[in-house]
Backbone as CSV, one residue per row, in Angstrom:
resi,resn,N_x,N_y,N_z,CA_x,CA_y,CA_z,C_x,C_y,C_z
1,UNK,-14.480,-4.534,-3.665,-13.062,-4.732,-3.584,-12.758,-5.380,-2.230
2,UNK,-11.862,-6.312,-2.113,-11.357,-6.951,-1.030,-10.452,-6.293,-0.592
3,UNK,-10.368,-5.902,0.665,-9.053,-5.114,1.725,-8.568,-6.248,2.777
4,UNK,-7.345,-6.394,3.320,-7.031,-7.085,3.866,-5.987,-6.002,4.996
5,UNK,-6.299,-5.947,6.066,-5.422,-5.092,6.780,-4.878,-6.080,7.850
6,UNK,-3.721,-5.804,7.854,-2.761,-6.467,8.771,-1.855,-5.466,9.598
7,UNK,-2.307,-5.667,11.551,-1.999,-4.998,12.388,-1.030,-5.643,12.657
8,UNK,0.023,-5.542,12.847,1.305,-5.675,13.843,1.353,-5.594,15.422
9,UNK,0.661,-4.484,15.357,0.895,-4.176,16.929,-0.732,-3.141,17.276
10,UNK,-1.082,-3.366,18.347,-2.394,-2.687,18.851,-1.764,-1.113,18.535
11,UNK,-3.145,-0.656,17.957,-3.292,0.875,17.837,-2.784,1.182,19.406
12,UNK,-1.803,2.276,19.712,-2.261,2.994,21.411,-3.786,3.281,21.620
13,UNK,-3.884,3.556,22.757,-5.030,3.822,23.264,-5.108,5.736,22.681
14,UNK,-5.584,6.411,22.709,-5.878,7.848,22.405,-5.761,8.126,20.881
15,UNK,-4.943,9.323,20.778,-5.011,9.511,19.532,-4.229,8.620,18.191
16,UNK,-3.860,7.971,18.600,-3.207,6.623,17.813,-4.618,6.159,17.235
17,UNK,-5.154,5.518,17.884,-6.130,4.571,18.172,-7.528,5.383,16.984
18,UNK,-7.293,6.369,17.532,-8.584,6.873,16.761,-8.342,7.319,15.521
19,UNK,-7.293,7.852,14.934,-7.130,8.042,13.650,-6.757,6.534,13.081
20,UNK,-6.395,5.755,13.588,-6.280,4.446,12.858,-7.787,3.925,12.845
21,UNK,-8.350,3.721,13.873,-9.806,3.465,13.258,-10.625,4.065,12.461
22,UNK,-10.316,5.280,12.459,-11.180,6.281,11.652,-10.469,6.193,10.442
23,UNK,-9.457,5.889,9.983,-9.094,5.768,8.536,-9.426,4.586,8.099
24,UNK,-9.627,3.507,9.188,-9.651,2.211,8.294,-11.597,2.092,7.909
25,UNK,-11.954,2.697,9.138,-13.523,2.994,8.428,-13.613,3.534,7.411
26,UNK,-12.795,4.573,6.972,-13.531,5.089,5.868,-12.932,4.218,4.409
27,UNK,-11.401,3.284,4.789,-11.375,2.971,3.802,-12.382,2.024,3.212
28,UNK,-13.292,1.450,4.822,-13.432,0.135,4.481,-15.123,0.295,4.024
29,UNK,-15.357,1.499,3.779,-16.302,1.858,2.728,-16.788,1.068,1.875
30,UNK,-17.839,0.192,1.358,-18.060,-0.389,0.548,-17.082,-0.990,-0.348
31,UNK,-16.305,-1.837,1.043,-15.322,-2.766,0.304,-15.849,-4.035,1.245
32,UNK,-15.087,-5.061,1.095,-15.410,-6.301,2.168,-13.884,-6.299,2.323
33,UNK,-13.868,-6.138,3.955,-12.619,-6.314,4.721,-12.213,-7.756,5.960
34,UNK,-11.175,-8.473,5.653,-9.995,-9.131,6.163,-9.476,-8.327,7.188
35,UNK,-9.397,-8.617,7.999,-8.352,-8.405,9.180,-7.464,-9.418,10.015
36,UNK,-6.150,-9.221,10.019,-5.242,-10.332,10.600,-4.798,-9.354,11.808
37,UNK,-4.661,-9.816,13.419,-3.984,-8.943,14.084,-3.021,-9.788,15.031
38,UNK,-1.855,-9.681,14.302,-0.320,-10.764,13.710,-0.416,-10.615,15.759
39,UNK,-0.437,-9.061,16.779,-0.622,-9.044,17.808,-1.019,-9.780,18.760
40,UNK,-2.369,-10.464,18.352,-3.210,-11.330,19.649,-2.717,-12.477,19.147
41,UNK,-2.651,-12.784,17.592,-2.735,-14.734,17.724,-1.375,-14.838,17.420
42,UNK,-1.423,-16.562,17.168,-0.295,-17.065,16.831,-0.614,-17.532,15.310
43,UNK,-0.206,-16.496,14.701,-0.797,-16.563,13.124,-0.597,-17.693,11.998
44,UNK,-1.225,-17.969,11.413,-0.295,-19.067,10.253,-0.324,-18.636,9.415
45,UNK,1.140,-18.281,9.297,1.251,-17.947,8.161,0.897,-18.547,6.766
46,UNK,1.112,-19.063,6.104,0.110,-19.676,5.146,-0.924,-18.844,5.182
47,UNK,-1.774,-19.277,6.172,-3.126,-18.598,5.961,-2.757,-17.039,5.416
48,UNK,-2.206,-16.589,5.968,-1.821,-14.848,5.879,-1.742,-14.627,4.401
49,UNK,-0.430,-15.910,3.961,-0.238,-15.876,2.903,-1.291,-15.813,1.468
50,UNK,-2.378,-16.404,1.663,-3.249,-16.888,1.108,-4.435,-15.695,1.169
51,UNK,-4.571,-15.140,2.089,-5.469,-14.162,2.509,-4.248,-12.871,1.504
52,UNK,-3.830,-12.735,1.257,-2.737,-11.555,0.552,-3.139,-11.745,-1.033
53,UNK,-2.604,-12.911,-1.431,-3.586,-13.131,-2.624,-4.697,-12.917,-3.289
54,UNK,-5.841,-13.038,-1.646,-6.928,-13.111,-2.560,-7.403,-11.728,-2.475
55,UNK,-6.729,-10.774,-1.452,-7.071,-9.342,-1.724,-6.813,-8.338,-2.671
56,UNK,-7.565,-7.480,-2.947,-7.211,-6.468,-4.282,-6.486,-5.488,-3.508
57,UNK,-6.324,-5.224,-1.872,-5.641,-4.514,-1.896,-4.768,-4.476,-0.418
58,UNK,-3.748,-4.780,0.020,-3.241,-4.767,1.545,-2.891,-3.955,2.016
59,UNK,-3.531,-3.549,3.602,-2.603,-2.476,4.114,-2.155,-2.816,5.217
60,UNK,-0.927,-2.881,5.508,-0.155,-2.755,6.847,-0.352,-1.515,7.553
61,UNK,-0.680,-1.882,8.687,-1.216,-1.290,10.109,0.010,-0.869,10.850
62,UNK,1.543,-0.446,11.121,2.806,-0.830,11.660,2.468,0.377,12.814
């Protein structure tokens, strides 16, 4: 299954940080994962757009 997770904004540092990584590990369990982090770049959209499509499943990171 394809996952596509899209961060908004950096996990905090501490306990933010670690339950967001630790959930996205386990989702990303024998799936193949996408990551967009809308945060560092200057995204194109399009691309985003296109990457949403081709995933079976999206999760926003907020």
């Amino acid at each position: 299954m394809k996952l596509l997770y899209l961060y908004r904004f950096k996990p905090t540092e501490g306990a933010g940080e670690e339950v967001t990584k630790k959930l996205s590990e386990m989702m990303s369990k024998d799936n193949e994962v996408m990551e967009v982090k809308l945060y560092e770049e200057n995204p194109d959209y399009d691309k985003v757009v296109d990457m949403i499509w081709e995933a079976d499943k999206v999760i926003s990171w907020w």
